[in-house]
N, C-alpha and C positions, 0 to 999 in steps of 0.2 A: 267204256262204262264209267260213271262218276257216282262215286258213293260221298252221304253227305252224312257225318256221324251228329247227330243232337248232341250236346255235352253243354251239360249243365255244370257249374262250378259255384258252389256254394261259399264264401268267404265268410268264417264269426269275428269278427271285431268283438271282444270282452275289455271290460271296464269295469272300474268299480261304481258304475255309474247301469246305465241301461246299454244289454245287452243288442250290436245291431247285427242281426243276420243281413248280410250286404251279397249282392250277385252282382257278376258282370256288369249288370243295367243299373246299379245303383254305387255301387261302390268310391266313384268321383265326391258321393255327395253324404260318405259316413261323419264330415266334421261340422258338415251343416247339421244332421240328424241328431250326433252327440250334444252338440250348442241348443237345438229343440227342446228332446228329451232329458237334457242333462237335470233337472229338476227331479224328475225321480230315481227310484234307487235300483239296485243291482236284480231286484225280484221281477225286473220288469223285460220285454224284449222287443224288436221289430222285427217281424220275421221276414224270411224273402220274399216272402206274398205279399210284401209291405201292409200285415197287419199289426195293430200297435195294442199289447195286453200284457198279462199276468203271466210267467213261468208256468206259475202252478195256479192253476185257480184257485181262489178264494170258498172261504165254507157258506154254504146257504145261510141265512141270515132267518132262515124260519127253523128247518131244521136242523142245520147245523152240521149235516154231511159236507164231504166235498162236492163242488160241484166240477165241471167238465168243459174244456171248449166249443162253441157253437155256433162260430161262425164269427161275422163281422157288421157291423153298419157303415154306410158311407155318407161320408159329410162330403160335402160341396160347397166350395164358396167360386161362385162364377165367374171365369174369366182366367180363373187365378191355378186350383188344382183342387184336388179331393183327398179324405185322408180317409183308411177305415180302422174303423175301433173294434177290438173285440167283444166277444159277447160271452157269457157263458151261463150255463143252466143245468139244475140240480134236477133228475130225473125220476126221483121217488117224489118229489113234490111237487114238479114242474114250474118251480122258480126260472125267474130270467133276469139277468144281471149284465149290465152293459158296463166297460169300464171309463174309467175318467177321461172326458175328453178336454179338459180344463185347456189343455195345450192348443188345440184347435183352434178354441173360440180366442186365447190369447193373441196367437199368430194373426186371429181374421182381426180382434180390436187393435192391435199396433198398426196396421195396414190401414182400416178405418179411420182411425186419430189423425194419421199421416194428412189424409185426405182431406181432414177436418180442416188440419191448418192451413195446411194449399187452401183451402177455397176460403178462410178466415182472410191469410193475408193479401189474396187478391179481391177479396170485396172491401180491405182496408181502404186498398188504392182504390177501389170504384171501380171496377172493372165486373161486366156485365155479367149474368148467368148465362145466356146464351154464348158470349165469347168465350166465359171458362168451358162451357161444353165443348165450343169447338176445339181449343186448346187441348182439353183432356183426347182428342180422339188421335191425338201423336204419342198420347202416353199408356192411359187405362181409360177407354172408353166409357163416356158415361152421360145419361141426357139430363139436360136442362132441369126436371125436373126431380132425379135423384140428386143433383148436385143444390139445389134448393134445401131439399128435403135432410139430406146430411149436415148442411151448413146451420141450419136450424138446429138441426141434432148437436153439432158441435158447439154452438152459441148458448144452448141450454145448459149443456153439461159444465161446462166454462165458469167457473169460481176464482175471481181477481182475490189478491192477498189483501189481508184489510190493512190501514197504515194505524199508527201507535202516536202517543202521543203528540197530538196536534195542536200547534199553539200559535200559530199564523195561517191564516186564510185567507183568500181571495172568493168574495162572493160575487157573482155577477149572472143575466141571465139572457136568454137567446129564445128568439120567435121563430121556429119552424114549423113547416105548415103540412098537414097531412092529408094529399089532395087539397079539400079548398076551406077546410079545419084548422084554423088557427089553434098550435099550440104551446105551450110553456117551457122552457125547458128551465127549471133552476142549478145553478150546479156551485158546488164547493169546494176549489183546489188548494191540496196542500203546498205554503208556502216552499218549503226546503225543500219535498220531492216532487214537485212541480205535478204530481199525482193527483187525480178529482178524487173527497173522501167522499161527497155524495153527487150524483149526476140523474138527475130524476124529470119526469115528463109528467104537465099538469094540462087542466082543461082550464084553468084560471089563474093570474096571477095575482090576488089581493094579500092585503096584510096579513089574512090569517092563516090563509095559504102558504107565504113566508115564516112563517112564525112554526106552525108544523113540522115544517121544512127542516129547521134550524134546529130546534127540540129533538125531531129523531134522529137526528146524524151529526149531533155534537153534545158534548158534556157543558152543560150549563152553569155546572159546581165551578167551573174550574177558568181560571182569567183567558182570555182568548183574544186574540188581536185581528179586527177584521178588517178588511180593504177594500171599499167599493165608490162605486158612481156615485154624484149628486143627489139622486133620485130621492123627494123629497121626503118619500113614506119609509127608509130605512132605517132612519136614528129612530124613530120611535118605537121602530117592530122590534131591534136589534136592541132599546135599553130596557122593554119590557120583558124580552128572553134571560138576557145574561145581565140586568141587571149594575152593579157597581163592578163585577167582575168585566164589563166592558172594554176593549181600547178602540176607536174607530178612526179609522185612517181612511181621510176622502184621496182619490184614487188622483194626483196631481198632471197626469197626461187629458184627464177629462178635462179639469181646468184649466188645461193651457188652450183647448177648445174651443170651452166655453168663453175665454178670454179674445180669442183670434174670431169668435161670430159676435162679440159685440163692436167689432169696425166691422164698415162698409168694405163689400167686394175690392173699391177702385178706388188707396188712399193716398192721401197725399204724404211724403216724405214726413212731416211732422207726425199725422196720426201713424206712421208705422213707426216713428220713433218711439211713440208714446207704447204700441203695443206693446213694443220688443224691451220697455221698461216693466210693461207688468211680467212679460214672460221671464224676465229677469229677476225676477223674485224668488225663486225656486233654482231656477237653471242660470247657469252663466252662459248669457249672452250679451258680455261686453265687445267684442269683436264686432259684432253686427252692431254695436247700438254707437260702436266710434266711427265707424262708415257711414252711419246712417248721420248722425250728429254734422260729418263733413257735408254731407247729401244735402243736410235742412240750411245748411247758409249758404249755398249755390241758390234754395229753392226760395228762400226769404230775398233774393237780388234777381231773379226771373219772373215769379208770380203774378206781379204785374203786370205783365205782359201777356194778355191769353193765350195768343196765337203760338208765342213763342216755348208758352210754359207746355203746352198739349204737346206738342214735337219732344221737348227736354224731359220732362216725367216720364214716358213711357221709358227712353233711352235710361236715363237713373235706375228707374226701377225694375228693367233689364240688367242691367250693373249689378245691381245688388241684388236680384235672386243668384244669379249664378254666382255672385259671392260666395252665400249662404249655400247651395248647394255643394260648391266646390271643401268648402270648411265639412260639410257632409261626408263627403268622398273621403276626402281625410281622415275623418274617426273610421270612417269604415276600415281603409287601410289599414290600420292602427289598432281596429278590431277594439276601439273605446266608446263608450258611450258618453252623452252629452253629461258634461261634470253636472252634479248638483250643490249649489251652493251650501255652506255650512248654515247652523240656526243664528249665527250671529248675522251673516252677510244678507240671511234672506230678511230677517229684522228691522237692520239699516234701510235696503230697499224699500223695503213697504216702506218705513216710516218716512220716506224722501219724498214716496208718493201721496201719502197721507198727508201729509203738508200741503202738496199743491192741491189736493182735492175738488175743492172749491172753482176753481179753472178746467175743468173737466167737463166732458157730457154728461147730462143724467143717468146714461146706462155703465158708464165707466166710475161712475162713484156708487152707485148701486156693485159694482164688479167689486171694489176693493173693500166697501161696507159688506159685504159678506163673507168676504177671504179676514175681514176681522174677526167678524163672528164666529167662526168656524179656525179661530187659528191654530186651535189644540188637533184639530181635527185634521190639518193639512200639514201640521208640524208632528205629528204623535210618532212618527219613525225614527226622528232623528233620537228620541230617548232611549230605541230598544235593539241592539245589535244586531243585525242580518233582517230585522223589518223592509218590506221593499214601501215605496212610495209611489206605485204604480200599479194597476191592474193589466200589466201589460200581459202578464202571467197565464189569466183567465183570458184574454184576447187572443193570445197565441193558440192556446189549448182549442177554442173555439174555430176559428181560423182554419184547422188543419184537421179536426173532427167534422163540421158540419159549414162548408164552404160557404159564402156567401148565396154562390148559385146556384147550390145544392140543395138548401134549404128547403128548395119547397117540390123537390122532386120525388119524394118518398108517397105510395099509396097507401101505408100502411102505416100503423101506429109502430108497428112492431120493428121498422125497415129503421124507424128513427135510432128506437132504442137502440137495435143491434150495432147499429153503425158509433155512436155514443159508448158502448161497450168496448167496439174495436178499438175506439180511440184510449177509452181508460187501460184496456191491456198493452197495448204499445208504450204508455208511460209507465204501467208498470216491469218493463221490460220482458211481458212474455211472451216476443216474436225475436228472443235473442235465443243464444244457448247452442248446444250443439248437440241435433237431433239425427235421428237414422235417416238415409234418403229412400227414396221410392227404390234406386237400385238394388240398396242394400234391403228392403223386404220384399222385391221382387225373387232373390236371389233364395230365401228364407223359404219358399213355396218351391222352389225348383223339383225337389224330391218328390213332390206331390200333383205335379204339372200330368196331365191329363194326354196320354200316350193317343 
């Protein structure tokens, strides 16, 4: 005969915290339930039934008697575990009173948030809502379309830090296309933390469009040092907003450009001497321009010769890209970028070219008559400390926000935005930090995990 006795064993854990009645089946998981409940006070208890309430019930709130325990409600959040709340009710008045279940919904929104980010920083990197679903079905289950539906949730709720005193910017703007919706996008990054303080999506790009732009997302009062492209409608938008408070820095990687598409594709030694002379205005490119200078009296003693010179030019000008590349490799090593010359040296150059002017082509005296023009304009960094001289800034930002071949893959207006967003919280470093993992609030539910 085998006798099999029931024995129940009731353990109390007391604290000056919340009281936990713990059994055999729970007991493992008193320091999880303490770390839970530790938030309320000693008046409170989990009983072995795993109900979560009051000692002593609270007074009716109508009449003011005590009222009695009556039971429980259960919460669910699926997949995960259930928790039940107590309840309690006053019987001369038949009042019913459910207690706080604050902790509940706390536990399910950390767990939420969690999720937020996961699918936050895998659509950073472009990675699909259907792959993340599949993904998720090795972790917590979840289809394609709650995981949309949250991410949207978490992109809404999502408030970037604003940045403060802004006194250098980078303006520049990008055409992304929604489905077959050409649209705008303006944006303006701050110089020192490389951060957008405004990034916004238009259906037009005019001057007054611009000009809006600029008015709501920057202090007009106050002097402001801006950086951008050529684009001819800018000085005008930019000195009717800010006025004498103005400084405008043309963005000199445009102009080296614009300088490099005013020679022909296929040039001869000379006209690349001549370039690598305007390019040398700004940048030191003396290395190139003493190879090349060797290059042009070989090419002054062959040219003559047609047959001969078609064979040698190609071979030179082979020579001298991988020069030039190789002097590349080198900064890169070196982790330096290409020197910029001082205001006096860039000075002297121009003025070496100014001279010869007159022996030039018409589109290369037109190049340097408007690098006159504009010389406060392509010089105005060298007067202001940490000023850059490039919109390299806003190119990069662009670059790794909204890809080239990305551009035009979004159906939605909103696919643009979000992704534009993703890119503003990354610079402002909120996918850094150290947060709880999936383990650690899977662990959090354990108590409550569904027998």
């Amino acid at each position: 005969m085998h006798i099999y006795i029931n024995l129940k064993v009731v353990i109390v854990s007391v604290t000056f915290m919340v009281m936990i009645n713990t059994t055999f089946g729970n007991f493992s998981e008193t320091q999880i339930l303490q770390k839970i409940f530790g938030e309320f006070g000693n008046e409170y208890e989990y009983t072995e039934n795993d109900i979560f309430r009051k000692k002593n019930p609270p007074q009716c709130p109508i009449c003011a008697r005590k009222m009695v325990h009556n039971g429980f409600n259960r919460y669910t959040k699926k997949g995960m575990g259930r928790i039940k709340i107590g309840k309690y009710i006053c019987k001369p008045c038949n009042e019913n009173l459910e207690e706080d279940r604050s902790v509940w919904e706390q536990l399910k929104t950390l767990f939420i948030d969690l999720l937020g980010d996961l699918y936050q920083m895998l659509r950073l990197n472009h990675v699909a809502y259907d792959v993340i679903s599949r993904l998720m079905r090795l972790i917590f289950p979840q289809s394609k379309s709650t995981i949309f539906r949250e991410f949207n949730r978490a992109m809404e709720n999502t408030e970037i830090p604003p940045l403060e005193n802004v006194l250098i910017v980078h303006y520049d703007e990008q055409f992304p296309k929604k489905g077959r919706t050409q649209k705008y996008r303006l944006t303006l990054l701050d110089a020192n933390t490389k951060r957008p303080v405004a990034d916004e999506l238009f259906d037009k790009k005019d001057p007054e469009t611009i000009k809006q732009f600029l008015v709501a997302n920057l202090d007009t009062s106050k002097p402001i040092f801006i950086i951008t492209d050529f684009y001819s409608s800018y000085p005008p938008v930019l000195k009717e907003v800010f006025g004498d408070n103005l400084i405008h820095q043309y963005c000199l990687f445009h102009l080296n450009k614009l300088v490099v598409n005013d020679f022909p594709r296929h040039t001869s030694i000379a006209q690349e001497l001549l370039k690598y002379r305007l390019l040398n205005i700004f940048y030191n490119r003396e290395k190139e321009i003493e190879m090349l200078r060797k290059l042009e009296l070989e090419e002054f003693e062959i040219i003559q010769d047609e047959n001969a010179y078609k064979s040698w030019i190609k071979i030179a000008k082979k020579v001298f890209y991988n020069y030039v590349h190789e002097l590349e490799l080198a900064r890169r090593r070196n982790k330096e970028n290409l020197e910029i010359n001082s205001l006096e040296k860039a000075e002297e150059h121009f003025t070496e070219l100014m001279d010869e002017i007159d022996s030039f082509d018409e589109n290369i005296q037109y190049r340097l008559k408007m690098i006159k023009k504009h010389w406060m304009n392509v010089t105005a960094f060298h007067y202001f400390e940490g000023a850059p001289a490039t919109n390299n800034a806003i190119e990069n930002f662009y670059s790794t926000s909204l890809k080239t071949h990305r551009k035009k893959q979004f159906r939605t207006e909103r696919g643009i935005l979000y992704q534009m967003k993703l890119a503003a919280m990354k610079r402002a470093g909120m996918f850094e930090g150290i947060k709880p993992t999936l383990l650690e609030l899977f662990g959090l539910f354990r108590p409550f995990a569904i027998s």
